[in-house]
N, CA, C and O atoms as CSV, one atom per row, in Angstrom:
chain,resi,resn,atom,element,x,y,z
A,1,UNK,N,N,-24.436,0.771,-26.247
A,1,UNK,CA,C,-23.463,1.321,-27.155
A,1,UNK,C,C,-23.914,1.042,-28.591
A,1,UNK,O,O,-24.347,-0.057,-28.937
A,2,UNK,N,N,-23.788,2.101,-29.414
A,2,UNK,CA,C,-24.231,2.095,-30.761
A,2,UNK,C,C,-23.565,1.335,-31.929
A,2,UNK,O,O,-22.657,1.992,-32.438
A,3,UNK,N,N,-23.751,0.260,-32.426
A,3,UNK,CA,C,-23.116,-0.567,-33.767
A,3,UNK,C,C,-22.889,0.477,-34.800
A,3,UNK,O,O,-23.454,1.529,-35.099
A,4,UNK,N,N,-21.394,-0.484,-35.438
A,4,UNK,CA,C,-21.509,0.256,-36.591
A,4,UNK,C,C,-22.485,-0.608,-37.713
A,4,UNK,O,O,-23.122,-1.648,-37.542
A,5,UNK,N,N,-22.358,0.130,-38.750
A,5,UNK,CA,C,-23.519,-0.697,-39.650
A,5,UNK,C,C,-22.668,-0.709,-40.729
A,5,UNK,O,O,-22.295,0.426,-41.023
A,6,UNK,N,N,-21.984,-2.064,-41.805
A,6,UNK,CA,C,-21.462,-2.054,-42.713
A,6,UNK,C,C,-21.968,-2.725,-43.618
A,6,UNK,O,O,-22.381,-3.852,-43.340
A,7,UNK,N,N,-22.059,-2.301,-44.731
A,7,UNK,CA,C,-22.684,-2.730,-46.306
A,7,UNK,C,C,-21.670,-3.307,-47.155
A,7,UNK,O,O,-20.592,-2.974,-47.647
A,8,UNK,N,N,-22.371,-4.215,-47.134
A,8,UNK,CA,C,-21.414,-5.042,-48.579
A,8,UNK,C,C,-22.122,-5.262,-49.860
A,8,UNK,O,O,-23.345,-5.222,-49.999
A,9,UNK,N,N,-21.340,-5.473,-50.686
A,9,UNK,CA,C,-21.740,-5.406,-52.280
A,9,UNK,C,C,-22.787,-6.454,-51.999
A,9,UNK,O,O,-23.848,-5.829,-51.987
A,10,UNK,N,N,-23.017,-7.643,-51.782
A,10,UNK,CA,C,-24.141,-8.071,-52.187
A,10,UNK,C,C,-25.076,-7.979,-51.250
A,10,UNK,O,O,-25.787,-8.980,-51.166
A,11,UNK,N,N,-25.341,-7.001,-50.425
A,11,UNK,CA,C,-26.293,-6.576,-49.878
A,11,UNK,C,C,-27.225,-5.474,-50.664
A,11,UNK,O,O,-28.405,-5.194,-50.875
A,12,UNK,N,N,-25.730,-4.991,-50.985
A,12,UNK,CA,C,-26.320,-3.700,-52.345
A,12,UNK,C,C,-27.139,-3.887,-53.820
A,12,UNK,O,O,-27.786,-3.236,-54.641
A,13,UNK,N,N,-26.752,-4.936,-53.613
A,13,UNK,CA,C,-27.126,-5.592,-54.982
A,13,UNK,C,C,-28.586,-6.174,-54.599
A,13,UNK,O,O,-29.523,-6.182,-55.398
A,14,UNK,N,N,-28.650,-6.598,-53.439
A,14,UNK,CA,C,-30.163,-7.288,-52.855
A,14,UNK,C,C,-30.857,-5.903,-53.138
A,14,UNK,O,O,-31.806,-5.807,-53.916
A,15,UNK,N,N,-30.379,-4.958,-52.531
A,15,UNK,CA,C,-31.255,-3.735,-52.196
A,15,UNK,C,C,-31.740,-3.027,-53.159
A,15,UNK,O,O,-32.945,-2.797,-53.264
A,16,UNK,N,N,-30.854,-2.605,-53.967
A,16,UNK,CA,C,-31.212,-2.301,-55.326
A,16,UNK,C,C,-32.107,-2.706,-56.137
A,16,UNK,O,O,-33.030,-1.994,-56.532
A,17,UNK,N,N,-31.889,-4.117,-56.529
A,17,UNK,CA,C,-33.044,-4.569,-57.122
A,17,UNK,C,C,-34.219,-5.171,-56.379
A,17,UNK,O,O,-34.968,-5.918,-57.007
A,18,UNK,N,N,-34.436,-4.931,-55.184
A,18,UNK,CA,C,-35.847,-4.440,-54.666
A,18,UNK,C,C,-36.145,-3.482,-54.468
A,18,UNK,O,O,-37.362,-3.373,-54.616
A,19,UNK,N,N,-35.484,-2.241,-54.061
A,19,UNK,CA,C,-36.004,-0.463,-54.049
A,19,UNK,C,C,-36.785,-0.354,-55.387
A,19,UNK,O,O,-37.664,0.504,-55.453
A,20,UNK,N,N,-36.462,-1.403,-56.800
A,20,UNK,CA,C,-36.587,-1.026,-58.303
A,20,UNK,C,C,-38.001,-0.866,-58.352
A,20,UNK,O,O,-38.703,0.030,-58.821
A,21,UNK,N,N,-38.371,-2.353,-57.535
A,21,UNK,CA,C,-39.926,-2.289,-57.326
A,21,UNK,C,C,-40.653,-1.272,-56.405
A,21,UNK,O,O,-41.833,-0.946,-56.538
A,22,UNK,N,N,-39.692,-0.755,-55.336
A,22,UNK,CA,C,-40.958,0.256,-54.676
A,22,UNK,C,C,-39.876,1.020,-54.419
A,22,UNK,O,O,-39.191,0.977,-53.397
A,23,UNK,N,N,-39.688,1.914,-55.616
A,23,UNK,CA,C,-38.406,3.212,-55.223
A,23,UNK,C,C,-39.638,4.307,-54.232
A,23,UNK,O,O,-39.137,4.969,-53.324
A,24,UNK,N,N,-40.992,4.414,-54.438
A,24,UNK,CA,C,-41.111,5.618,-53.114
A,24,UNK,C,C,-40.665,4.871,-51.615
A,24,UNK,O,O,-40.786,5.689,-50.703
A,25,UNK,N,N,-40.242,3.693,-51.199
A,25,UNK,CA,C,-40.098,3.533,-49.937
A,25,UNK,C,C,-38.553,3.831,-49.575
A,25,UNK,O,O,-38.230,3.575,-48.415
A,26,UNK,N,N,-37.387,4.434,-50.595
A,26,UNK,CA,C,-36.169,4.437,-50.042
A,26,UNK,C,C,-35.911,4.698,-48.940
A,26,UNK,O,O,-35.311,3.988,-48.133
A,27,UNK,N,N,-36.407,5.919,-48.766
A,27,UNK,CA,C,-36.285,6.736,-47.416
A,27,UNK,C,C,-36.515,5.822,-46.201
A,27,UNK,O,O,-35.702,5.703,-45.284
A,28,UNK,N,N,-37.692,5.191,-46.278
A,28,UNK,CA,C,-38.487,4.349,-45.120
A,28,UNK,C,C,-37.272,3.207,-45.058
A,28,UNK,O,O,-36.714,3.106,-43.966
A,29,UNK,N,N,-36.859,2.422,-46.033
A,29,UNK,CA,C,-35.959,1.284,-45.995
A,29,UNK,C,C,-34.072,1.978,-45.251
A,29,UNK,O,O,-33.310,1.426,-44.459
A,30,UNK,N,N,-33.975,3.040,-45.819
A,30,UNK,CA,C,-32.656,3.383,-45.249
A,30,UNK,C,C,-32.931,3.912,-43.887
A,30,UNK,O,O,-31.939,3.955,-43.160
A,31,UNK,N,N,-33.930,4.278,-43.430
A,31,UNK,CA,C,-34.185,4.364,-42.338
A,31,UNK,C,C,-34.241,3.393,-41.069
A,31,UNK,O,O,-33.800,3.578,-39.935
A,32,UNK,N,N,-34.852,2.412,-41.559
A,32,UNK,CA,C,-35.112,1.165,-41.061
A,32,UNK,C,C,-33.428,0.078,-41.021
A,32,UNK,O,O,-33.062,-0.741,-40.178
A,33,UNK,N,N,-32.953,0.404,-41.921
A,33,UNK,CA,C,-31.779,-0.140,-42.028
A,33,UNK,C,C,-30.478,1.065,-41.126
A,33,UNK,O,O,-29.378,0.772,-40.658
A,34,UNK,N,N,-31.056,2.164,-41.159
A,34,UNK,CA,C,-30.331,3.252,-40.435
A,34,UNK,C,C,-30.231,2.534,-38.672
A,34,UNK,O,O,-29.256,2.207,-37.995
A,35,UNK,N,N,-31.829,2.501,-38.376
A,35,UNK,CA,C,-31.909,1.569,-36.997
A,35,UNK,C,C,-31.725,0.513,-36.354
A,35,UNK,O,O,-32.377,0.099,-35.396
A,36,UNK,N,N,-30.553,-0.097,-37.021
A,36,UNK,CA,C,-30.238,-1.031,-36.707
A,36,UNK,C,C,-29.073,-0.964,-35.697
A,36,UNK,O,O,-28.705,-1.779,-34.851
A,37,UNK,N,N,-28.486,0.564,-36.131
A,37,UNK,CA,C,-27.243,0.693,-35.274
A,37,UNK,C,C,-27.611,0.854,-33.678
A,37,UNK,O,O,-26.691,0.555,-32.918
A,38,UNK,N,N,-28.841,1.290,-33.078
A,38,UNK,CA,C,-29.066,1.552,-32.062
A,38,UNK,C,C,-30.135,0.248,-31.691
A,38,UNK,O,O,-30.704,0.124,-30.607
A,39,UNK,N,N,-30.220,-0.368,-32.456
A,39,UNK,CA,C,-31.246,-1.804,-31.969
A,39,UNK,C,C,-30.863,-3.090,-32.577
A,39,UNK,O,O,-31.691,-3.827,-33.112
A,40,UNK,N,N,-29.595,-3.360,-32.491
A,40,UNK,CA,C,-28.812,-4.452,-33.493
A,40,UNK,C,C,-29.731,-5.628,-32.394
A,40,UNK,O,O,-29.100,-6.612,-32.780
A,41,UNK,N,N,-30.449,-6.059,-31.634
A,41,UNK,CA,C,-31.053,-7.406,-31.307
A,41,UNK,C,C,-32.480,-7.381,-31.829
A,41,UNK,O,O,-33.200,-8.299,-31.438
A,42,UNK,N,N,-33.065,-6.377,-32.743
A,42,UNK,CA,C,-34.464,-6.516,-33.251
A,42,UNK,C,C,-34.307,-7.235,-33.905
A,42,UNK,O,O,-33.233,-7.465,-34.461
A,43,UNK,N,N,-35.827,-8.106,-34.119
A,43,UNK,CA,C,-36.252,-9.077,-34.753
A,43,UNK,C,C,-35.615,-10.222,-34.257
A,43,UNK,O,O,-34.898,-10.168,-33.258
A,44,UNK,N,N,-35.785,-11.063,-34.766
A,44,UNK,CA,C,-35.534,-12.778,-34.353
A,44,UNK,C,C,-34.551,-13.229,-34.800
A,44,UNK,O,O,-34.134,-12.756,-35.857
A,45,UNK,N,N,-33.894,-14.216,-34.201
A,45,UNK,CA,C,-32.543,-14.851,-34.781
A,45,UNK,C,C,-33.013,-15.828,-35.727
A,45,UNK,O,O,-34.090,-16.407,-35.590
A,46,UNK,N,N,-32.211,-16.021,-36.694
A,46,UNK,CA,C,-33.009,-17.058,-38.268
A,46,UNK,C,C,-31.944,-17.864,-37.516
A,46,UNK,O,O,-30.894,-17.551,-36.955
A,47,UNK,N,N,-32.808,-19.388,-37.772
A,47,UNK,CA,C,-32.602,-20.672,-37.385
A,47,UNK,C,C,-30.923,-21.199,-38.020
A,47,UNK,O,O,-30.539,-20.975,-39.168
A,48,UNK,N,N,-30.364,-21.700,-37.278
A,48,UNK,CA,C,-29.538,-22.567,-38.336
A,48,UNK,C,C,-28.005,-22.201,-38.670
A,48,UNK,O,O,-27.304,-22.823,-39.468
A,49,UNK,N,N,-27.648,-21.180,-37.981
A,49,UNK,CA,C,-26.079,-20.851,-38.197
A,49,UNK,C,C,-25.280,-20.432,-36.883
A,49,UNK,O,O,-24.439,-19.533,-36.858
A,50,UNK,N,N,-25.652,-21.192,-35.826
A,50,UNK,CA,C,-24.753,-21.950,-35.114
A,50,UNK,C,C,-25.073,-20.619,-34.179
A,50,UNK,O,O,-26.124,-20.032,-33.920
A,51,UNK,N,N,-23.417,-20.363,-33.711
A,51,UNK,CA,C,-23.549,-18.939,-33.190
A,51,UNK,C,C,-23.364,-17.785,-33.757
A,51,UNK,O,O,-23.108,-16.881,-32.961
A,52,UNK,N,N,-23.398,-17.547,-34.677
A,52,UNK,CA,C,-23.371,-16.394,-35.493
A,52,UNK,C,C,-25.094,-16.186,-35.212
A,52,UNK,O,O,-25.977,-17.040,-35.284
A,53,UNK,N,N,-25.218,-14.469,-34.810
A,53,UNK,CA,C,-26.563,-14.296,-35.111
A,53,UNK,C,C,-27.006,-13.284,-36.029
A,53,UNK,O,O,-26.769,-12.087,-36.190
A,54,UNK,N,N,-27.932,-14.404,-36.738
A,54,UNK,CA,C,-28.423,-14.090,-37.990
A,54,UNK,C,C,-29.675,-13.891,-37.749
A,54,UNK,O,O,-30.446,-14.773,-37.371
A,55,UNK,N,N,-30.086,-12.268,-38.028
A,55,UNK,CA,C,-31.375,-11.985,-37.667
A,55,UNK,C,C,-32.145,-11.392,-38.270
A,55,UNK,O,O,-31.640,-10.553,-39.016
A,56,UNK,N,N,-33.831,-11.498,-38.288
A,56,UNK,CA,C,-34.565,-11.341,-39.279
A,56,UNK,C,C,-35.697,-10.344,-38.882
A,56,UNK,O,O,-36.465,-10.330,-37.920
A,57,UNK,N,N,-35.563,-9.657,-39.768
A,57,UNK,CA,C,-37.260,-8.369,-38.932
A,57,UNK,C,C,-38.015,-7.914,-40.656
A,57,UNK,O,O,-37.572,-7.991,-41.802
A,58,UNK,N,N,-39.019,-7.551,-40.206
A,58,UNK,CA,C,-39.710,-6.878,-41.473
A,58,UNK,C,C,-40.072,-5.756,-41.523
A,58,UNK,O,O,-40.341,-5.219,-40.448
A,59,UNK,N,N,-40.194,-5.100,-42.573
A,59,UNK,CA,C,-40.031,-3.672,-43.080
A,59,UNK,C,C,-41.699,-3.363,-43.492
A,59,UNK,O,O,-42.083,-3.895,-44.534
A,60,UNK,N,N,-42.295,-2.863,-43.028
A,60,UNK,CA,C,-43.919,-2.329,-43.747
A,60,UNK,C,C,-43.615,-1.494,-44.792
A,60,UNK,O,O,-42.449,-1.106,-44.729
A,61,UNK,N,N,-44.305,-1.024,-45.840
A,61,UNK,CA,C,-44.002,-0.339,-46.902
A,61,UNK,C,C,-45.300,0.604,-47.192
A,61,UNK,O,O,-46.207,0.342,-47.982
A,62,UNK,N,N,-45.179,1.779,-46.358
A,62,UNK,CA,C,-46.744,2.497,-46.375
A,62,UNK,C,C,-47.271,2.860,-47.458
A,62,UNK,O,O,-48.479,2.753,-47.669
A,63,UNK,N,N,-46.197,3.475,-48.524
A,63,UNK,CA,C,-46.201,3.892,-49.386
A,63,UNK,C,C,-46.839,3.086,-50.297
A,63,UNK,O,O,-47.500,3.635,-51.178
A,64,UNK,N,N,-46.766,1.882,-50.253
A,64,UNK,CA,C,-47.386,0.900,-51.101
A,64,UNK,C,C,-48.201,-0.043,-50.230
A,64,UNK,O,O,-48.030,-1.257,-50.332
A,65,UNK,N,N,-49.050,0.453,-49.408
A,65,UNK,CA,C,-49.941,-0.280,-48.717
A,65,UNK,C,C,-49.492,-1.137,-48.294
A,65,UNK,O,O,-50.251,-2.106,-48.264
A,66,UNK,N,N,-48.478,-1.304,-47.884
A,66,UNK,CA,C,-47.548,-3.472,-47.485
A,66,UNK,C,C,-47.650,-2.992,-46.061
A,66,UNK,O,O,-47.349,-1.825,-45.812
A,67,UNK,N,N,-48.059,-3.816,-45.096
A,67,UNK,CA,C,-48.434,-4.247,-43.549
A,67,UNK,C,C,-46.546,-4.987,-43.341
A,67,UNK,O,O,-45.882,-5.389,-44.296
A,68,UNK,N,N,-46.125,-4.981,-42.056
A,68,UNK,CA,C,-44.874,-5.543,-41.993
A,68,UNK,C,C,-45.137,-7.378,-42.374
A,68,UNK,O,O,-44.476,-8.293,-42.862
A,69,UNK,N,N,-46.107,-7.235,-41.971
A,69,UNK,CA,C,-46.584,-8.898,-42.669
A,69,UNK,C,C,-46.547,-9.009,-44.098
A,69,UNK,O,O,-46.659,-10.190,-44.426
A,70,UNK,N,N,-46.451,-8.351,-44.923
A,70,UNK,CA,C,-46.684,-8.646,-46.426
A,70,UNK,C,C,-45.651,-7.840,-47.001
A,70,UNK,O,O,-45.575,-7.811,-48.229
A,71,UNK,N,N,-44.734,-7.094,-46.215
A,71,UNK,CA,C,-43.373,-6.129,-46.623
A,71,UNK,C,C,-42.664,-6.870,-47.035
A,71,UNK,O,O,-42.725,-7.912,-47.688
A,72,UNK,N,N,-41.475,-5.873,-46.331
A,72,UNK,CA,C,-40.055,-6.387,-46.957
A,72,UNK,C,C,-39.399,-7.323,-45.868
A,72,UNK,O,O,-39.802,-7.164,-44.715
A,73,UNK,N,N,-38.231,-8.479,-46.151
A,73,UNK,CA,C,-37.830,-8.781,-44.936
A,73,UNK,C,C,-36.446,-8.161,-45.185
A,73,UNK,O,O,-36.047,-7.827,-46.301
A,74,UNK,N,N,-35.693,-8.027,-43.946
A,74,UNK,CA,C,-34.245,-7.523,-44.079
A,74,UNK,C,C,-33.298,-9.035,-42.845
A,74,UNK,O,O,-33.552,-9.286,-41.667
A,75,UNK,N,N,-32.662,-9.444,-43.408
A,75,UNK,CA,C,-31.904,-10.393,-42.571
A,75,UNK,C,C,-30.173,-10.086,-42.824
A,75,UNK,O,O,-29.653,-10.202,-43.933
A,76,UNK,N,N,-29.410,-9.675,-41.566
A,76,UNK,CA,C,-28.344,-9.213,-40.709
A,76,UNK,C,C,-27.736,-10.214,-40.090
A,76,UNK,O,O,-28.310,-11.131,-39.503
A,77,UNK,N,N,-26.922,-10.111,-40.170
A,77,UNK,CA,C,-25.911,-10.234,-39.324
A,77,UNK,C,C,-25.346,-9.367,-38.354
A,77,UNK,O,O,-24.772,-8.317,-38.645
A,78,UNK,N,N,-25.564,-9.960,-36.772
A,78,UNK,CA,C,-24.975,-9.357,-35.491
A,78,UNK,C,C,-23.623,-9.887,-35.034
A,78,UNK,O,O,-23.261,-11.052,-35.196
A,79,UNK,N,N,-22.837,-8.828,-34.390
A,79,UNK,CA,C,-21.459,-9.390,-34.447
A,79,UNK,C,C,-20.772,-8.951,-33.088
A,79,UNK,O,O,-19.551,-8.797,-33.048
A,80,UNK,N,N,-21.869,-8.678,-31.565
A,80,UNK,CA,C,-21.552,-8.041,-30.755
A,80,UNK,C,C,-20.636,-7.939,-30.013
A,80,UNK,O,O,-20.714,-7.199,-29.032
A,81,UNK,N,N,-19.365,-8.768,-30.335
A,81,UNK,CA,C,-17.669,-8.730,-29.665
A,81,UNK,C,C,-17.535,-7.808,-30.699
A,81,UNK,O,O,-17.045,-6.844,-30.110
A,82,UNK,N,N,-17.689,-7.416,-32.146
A,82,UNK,CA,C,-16.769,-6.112,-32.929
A,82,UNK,C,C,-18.152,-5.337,-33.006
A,82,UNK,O,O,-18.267,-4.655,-34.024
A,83,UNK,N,N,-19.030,-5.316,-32.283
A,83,UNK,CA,C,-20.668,-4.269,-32.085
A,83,UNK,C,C,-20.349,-3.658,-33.685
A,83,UNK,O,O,-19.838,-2.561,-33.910
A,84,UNK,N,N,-20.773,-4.627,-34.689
A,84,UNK,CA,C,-20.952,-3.975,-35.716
A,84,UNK,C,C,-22.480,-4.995,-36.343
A,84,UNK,O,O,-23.035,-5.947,-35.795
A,85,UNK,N,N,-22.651,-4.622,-37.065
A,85,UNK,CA,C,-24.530,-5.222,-37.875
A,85,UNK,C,C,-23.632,-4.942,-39.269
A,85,UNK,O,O,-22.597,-4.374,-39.619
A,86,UNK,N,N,-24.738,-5.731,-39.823
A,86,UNK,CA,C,-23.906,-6.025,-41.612
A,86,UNK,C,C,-25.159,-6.992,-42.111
A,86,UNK,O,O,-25.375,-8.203,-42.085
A,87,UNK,N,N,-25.911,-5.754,-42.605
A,87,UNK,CA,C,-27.638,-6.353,-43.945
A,87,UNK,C,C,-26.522,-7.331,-44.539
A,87,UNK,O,O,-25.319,-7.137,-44.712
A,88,UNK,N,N,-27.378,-8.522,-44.811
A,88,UNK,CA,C,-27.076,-9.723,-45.966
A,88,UNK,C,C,-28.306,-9.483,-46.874
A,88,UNK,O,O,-28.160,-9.005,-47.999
A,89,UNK,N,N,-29.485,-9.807,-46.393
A,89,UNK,CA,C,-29.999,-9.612,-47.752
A,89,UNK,C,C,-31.752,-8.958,-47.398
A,89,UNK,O,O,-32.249,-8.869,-46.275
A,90,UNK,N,N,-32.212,-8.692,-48.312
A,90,UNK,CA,C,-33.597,-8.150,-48.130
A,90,UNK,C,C,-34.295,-8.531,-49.455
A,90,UNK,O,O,-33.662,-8.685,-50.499
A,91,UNK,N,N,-35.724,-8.685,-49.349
A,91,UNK,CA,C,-36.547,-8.760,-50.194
A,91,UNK,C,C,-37.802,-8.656,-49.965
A,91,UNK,O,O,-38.023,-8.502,-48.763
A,92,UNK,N,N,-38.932,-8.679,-50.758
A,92,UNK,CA,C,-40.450,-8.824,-50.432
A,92,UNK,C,C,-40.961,-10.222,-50.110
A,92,UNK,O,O,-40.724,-11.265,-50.719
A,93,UNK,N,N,-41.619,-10.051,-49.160
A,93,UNK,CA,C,-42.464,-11.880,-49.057
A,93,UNK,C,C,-42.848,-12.171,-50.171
A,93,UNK,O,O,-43.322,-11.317,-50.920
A,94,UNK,N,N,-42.708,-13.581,-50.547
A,94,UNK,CA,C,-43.067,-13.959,-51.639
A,94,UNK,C,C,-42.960,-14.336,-52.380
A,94,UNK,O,O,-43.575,-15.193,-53.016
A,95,UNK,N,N,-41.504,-13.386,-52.614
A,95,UNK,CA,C,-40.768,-13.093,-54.040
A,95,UNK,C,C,-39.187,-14.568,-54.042
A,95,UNK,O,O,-38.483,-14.843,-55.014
A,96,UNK,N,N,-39.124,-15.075,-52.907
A,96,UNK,CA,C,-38.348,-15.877,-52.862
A,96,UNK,C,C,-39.200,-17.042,-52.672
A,96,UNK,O,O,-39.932,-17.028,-51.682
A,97,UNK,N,N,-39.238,-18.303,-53.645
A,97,UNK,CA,C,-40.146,-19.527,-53.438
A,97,UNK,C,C,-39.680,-20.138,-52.158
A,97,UNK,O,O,-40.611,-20.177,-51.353
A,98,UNK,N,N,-38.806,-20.523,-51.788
A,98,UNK,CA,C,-38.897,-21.805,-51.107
A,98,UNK,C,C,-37.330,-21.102,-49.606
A,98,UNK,O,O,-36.483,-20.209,-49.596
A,99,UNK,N,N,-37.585,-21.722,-49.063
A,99,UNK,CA,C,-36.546,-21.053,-47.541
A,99,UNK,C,C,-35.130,-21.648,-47.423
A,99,UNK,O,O,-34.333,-21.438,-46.508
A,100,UNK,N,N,-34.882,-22.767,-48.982
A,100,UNK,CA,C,-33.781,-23.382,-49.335
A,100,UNK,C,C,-33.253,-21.881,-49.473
A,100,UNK,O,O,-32.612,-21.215,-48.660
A,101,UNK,N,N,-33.695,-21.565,-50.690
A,101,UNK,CA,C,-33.380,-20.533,-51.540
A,101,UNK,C,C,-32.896,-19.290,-50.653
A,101,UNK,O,O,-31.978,-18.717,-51.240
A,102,UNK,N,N,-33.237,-18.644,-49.341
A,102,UNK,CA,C,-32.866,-17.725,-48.572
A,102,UNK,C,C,-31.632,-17.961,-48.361
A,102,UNK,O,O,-30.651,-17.347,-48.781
A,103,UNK,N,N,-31.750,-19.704,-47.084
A,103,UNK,CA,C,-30.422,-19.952,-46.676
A,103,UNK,C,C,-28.970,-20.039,-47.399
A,103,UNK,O,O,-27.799,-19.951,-47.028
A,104,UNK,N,N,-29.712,-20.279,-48.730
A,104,UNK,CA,C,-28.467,-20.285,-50.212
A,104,UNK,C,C,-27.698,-18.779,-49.930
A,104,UNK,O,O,-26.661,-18.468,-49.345
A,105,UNK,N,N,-28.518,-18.183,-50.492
A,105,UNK,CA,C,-28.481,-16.340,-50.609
A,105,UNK,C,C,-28.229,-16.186,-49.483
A,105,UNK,O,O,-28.208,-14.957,-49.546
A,106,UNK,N,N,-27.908,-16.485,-47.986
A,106,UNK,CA,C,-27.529,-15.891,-46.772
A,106,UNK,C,C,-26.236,-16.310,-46.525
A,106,UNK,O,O,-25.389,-15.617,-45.962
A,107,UNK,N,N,-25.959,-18.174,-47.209
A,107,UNK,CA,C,-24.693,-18.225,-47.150
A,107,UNK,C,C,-23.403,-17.673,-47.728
A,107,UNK,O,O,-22.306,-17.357,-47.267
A,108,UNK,N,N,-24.044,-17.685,-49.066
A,108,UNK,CA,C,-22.996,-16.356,-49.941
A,108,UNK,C,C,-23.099,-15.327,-49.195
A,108,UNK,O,O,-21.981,-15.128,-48.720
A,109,UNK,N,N,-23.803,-14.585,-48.841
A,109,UNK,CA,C,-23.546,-13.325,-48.572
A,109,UNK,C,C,-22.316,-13.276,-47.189
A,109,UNK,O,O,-21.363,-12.497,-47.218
A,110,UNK,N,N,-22.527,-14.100,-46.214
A,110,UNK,CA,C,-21.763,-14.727,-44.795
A,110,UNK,C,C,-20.284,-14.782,-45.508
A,110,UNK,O,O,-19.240,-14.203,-45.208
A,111,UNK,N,N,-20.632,-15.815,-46.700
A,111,UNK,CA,C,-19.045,-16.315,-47.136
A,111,UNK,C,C,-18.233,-14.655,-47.633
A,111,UNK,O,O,-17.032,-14.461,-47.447
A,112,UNK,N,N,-19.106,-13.672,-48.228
A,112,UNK,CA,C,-18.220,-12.621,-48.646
A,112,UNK,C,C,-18.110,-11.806,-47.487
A,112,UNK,O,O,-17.036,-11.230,-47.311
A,113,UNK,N,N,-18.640,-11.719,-47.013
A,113,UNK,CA,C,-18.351,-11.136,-45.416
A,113,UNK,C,C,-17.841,-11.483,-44.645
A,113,UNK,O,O,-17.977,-10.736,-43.676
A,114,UNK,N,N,-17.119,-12.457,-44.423
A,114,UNK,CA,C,-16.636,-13.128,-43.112
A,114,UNK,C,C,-15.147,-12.834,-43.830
A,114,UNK,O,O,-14.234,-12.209,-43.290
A,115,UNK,N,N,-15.113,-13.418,-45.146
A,115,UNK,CA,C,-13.779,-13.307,-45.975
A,115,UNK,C,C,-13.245,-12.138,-45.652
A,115,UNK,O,O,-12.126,-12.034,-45.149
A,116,UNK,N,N,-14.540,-10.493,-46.104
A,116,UNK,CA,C,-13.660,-9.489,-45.971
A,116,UNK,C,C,-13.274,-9.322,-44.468
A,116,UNK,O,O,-12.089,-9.138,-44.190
A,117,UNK,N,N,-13.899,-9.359,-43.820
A,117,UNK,CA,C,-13.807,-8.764,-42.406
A,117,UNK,C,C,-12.648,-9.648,-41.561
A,117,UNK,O,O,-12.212,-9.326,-40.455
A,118,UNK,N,N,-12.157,-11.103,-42.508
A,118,UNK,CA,C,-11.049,-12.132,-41.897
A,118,UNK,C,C,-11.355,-12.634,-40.904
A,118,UNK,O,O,-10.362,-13.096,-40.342
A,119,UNK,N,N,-12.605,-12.852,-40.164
A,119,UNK,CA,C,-12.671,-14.508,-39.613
A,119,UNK,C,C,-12.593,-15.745,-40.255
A,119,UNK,O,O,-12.671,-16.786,-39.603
């Protein structure tokens, strides 16, 4: 059965200011983010938030020569009792120093999401 896929502002805000850097890949990224509704268990569960699954896959960027190894990452949230997916955040390898810094940026994003959605 197919997820829904819901966007929140600071997902938008992640997205945005990485499309800035490679606006020819929109298409490829909303696409990729399009497929999530029919494959909400791709990629790997990111370590560390209990049972909530928080999951991580990477985006290749042809357009700009990026291999899924040197792309973009996109990390989600799966929610398969309300079969809905919900992007937290995305960026390029790299571009975030240290994996403190993700889990920071994943918890805000959780905290505005969980708020709206009222768990």
């Amino acid at each position: 059965m197919p997820c829904a896929i819901r966007r929140f502002a600071s997902f938008e805000r992640h997205l945005k200011n990485t499309l800035k850097k490679y606006p020819n890949s929109a298409d490829a990224v909303e696409k990729e983010i399009a497929s999530l509704a029919g494959a909400p268990e791709r990629g790997f569960v990111y370590p560390g938030f209990g049972n909530l699954q928080v999951r991580k896959f990477r985006i290749a960027l042809r357009a700009y020569r990026l291999s899924a190894s040197t792309g973009l990452r996109l990390i989600f949230l799966y929610l398969p009792d309300k079969a809905l997916v919900a992007p937290l955040i995305i960026y390029k390898k790299g571009t975030i120093a240290a994996e403190h810094q993700v889990k920071a940026m994943l918890l805000n994003a959780l905290r505005e999401i969980l708020e709206e959605l009222g768990d």
